[in-house]
C-alpha positions in Angstrom: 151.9 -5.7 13.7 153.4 -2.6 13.7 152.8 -2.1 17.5 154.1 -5.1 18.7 157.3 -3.3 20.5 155.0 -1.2 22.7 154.9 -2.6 26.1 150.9 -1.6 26.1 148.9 -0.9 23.7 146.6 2.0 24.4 144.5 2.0 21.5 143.4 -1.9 22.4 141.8 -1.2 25.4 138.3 -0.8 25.2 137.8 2.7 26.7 140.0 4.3 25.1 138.0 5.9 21.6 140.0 4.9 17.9 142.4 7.2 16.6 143.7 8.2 13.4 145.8 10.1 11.8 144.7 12.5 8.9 146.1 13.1 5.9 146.9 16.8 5.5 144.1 17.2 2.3 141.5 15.3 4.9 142.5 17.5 7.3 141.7 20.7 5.4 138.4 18.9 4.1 137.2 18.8 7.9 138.4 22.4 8.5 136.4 23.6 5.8 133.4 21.7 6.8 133.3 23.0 10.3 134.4 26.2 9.0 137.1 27.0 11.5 140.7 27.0 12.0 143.5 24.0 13.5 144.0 26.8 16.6 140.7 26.0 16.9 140.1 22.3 17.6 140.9 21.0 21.3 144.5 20.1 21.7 146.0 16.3 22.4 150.3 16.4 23.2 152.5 14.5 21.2 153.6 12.9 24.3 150.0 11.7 24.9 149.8 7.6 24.7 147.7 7.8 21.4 150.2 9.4 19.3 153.0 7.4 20.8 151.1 4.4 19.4 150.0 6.1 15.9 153.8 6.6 15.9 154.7 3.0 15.4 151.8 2.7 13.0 152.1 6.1 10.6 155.8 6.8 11.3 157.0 10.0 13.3 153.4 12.6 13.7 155.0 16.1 13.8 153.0 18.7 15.8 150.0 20.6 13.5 148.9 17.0 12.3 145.1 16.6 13.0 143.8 12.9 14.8 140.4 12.0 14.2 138.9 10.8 17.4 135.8 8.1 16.8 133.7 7.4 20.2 131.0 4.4 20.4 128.2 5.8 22.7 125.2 3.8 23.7 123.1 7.3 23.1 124.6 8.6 20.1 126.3 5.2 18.8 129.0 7.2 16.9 130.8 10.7 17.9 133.7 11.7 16.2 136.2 14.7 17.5 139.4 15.8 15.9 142.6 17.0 17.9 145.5 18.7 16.8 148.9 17.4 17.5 150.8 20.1 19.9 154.4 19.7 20.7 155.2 17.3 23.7 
């Protein structure tokens, strides 16, 4: 696995949601969906834990990149959020 250098990965545990990285044409899919803006989806650093492990999947995530956030929920079952990639 592409991971297997990190000394924890993140993504394994079971609180932490599934992350993904979108391609720039998915990205502006979403956008246009939810009519907005990448200023205007919540922020995650590209320093945050995540992306460090996304890294060692995708290759090097440069800052404006959107992640698609996927929560399991016992009310909801399935709740997906999407973050853009600021710099560290």
């Amino acid at each position: 696995m592409a991971t297997e250098n990190i000394s924890f990965n993140v993504l394994t545990h079971e609180l932490v949601p599934e992350h993904y990285l979108l391609s720039e044409e998915e990205a502006q899919q979403i956008l246009d969906k939810l009519k907005i803006t990448k200023d205007q989806l919540p922020k995650i650093r590209k320093s945050d834990a995540a992306i460090k492990v996304l890294e060692h999947i995708y290759g090097p995530i440069e800052a404006g990149r959107v992640i698609k956030v996927v929560r399991k929920s016992s009310t909801a079952e399935e709740f997906t959020a999407y973050r853009l990639v600021t710099g560290s």
